[in-house]
C-alpha positions as CSV (number, residue, x, y, z in Angstrom):
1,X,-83.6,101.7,-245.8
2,X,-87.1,99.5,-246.2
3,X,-88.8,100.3,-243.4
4,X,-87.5,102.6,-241.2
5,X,-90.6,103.3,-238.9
6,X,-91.0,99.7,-237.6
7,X,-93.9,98.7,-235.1
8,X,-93.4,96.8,-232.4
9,X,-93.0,96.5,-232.4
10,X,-92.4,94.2,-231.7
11,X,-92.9,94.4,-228.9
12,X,-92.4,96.1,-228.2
13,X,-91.7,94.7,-228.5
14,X,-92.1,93.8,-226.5
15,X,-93.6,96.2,-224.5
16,X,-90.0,96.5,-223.5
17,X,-90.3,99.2,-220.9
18,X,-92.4,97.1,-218.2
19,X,-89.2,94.8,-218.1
20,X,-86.5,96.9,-218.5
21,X,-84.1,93.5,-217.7
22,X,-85.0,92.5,-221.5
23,X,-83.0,95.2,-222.6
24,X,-80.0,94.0,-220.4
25,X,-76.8,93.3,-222.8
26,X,-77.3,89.9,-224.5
27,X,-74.3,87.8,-225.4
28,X,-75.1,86.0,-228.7
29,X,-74.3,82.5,-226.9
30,X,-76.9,83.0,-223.6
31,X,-79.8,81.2,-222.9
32,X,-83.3,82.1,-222.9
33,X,-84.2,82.8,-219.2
34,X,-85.8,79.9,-217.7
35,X,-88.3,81.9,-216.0
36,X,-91.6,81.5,-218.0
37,X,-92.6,85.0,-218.5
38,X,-89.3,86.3,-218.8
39,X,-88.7,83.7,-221.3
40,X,-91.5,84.3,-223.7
41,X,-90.9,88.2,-223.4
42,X,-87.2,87.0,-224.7
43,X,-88.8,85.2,-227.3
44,X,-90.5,88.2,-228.2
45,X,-87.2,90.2,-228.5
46,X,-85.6,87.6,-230.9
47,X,-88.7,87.7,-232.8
48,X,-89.5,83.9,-232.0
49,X,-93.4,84.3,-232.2
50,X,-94.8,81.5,-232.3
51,X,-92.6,80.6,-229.2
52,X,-93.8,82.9,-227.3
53,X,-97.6,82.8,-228.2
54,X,-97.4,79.0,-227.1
55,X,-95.9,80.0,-224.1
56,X,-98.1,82.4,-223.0
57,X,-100.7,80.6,-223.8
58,X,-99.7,77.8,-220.8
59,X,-99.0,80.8,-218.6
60,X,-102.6,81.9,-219.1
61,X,-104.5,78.5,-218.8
62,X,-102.7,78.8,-215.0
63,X,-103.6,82.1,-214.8
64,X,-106.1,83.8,-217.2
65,X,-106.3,87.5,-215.7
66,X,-102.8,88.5,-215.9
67,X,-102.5,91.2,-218.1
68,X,-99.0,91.6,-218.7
69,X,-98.9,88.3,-220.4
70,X,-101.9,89.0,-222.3
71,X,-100.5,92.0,-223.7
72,X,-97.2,90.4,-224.3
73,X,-98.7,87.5,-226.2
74,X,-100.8,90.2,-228.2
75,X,-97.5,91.4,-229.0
76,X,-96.6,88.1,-230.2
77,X,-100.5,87.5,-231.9
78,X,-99.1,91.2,-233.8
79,X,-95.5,89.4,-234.8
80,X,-97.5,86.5,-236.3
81,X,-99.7,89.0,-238.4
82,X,-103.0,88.6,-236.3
83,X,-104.4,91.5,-235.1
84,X,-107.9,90.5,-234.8
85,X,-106.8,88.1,-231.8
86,X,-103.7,91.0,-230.7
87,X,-106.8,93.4,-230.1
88,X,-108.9,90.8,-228.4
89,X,-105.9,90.3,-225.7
90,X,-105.0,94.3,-225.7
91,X,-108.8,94.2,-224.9
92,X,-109.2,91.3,-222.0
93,X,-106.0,93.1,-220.6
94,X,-108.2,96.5,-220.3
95,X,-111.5,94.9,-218.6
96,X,-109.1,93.3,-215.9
97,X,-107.6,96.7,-215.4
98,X,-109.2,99.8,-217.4
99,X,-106.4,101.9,-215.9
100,X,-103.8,99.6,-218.1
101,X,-101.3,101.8,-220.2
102,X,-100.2,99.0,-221.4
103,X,-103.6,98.1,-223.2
104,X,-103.8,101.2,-225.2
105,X,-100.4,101.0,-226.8
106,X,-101.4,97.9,-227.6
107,X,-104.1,98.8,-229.3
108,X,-101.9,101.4,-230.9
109,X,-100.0,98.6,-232.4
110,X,-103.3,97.3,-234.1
111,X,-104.1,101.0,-235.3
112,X,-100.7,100.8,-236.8
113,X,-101.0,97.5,-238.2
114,X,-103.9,98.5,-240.1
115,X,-102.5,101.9,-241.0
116,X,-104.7,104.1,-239.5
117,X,-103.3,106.4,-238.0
118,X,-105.8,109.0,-236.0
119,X,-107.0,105.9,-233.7
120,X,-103.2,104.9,-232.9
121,X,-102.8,108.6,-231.7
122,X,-105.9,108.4,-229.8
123,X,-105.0,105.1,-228.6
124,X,-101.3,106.3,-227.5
125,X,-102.7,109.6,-226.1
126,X,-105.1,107.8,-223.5
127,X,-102.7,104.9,-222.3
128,X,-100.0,108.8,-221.6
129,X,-103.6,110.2,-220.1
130,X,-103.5,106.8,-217.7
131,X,-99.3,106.8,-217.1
132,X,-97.5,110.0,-218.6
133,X,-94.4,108.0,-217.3
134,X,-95.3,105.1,-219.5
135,X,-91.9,104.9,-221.9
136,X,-93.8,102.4,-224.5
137,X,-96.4,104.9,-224.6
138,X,-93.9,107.3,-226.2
139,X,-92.2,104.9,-228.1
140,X,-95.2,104.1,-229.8
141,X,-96.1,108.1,-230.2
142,X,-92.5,108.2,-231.9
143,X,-94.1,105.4,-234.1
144,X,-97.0,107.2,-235.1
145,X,-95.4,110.2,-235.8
146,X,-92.7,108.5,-238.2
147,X,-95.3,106.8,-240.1
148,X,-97.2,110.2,-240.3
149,X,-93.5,111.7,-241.6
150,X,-93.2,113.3,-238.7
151,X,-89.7,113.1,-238.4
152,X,-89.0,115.6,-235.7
153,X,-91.9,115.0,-233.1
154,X,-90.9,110.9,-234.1
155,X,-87.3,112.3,-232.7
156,X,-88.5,113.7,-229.4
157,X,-90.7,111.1,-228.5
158,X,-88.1,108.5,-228.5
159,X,-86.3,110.9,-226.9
160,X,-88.7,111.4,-224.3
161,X,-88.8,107.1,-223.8
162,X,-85.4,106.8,-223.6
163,X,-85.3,109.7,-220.8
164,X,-87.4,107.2,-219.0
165,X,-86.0,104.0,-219.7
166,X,-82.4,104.8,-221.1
167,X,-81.8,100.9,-222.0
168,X,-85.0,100.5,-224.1
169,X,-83.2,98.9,-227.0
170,X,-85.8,99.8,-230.3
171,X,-86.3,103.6,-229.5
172,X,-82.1,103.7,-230.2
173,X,-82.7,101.3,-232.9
174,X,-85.4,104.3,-234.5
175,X,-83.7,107.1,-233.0
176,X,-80.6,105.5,-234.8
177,X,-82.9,105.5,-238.2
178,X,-84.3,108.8,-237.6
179,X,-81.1,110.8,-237.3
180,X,-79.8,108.8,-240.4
181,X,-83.5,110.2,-242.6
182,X,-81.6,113.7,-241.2
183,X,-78.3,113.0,-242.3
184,X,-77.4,113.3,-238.7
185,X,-74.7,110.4,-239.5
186,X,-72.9,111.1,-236.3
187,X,-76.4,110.6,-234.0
188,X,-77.5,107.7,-236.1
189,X,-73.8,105.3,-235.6
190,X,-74.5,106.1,-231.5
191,X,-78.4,104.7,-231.3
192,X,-77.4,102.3,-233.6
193,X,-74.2,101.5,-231.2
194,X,-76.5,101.2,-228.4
195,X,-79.0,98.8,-230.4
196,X,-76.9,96.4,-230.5
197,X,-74.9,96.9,-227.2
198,X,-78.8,95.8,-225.6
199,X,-80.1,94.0,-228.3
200,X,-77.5,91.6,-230.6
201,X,-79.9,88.8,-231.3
202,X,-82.9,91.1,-232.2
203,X,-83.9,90.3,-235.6
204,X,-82.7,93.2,-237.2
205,X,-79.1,93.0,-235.5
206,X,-78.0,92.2,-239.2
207,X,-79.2,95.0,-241.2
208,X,-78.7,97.5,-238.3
209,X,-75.0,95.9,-238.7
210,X,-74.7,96.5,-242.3
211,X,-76.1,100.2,-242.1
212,X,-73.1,101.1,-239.2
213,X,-70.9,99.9,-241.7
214,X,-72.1,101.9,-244.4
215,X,-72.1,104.9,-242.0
216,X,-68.5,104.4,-241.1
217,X,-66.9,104.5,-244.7
């Protein structure tokens, strides 16, 4: 498959472990929460960018020093392919609150986005320094690693996310995609299970979908 280590990605997504609820089962037919912040993290998730970067962007008119929704809507900036104005948010997160894991694996993200490697790393390795608990943190190491071809330490990383935050939806979707690049068939149709049990309306739902069903002939 095209592009098996995927950022963020989203988000991280979504930054998905601060909020486990976003990886609460989605039906295909419910609505986006109505509760701004939740809302625009859900955007996030269903890879509605621009969505979300707009409202965010309200949410911090109201309330500029919040850092969760700065880094979410760096998150976003990252899903819209800006990572000049991702690292400036990742960045006004960290001088509200140098202590912010969260601001590091962002700027992870960016490291990622512009492929080099050795800063993500760094980046990843200071936000564990501030939280070891921080599941994003070693979702994004997995990340790293699985760019770097690092198949095994990518494994145990997502591994180590998942023993934190068991419903974070993307490090099942790569653990799914990582036991598959081992012909572990058996480990890859679980993770990929899960995916989609958590996140159905993610964008790559579909071509997670297609891959079980090549798995299962």
């Amino acid at each position: 498959m095209k592009k098996i280590w995927i950022y963020a990605s989203r988000l991280a997504l979504l930054g998905l472990l601060i909020v486990p609820a976003v990886f609460a089962a989605l039906t295909p037919n419910q609505e986006l929460p109505k509760e701004p912040f939740a809302r625009g993290v859900a955007l996030v998730q269903r890879g509605k960018h621009a969505e979300a970067k707009e409202l965010f962007d309200v949410l911090l008119k109201t309330d500029p020093g919040r850092k969760d929704v700065l880094y979410y809507r760096g998150v976003a900036l990252l899903g819209l392919n800006n990572p000049d104005a991702a690292w400036e948010d990742f960045s006004r997160a960290l001088k509200i609150d140098p202590m912010y894991p969260l601001g590091y694996v962002g700027r992870a993200q960016v490291w990622v986005k512009r492929e080099n490697y050795a800063e993500a790393m760094k980046a990843v390795d200071t936000a564990l320094a501030r939280e070891p608990r921080c599941a994003e943190a070693h979702y994004q190491k997995g990340i790293v690693f699985g760019w770097q071809k690092r198949t095994d330490d990518a494994i145990a990383a997502f591994q180590r996310c998942l023993e934190i935050t068991p419903d974070h939806a993307y490090a099942h979707y790569q653990l799914g995609l990582a036991h598959n690049q081992k012909k572990r068939k058996d480990l890859a149709v679980i993770h990929l299970d899960k995916f989609l049990v958590l996140a159905p309306l993610a964008p790559e739902a579909g071509q997670v979908r297609n891959l079980l069903n090549f798995l299962r002939r």
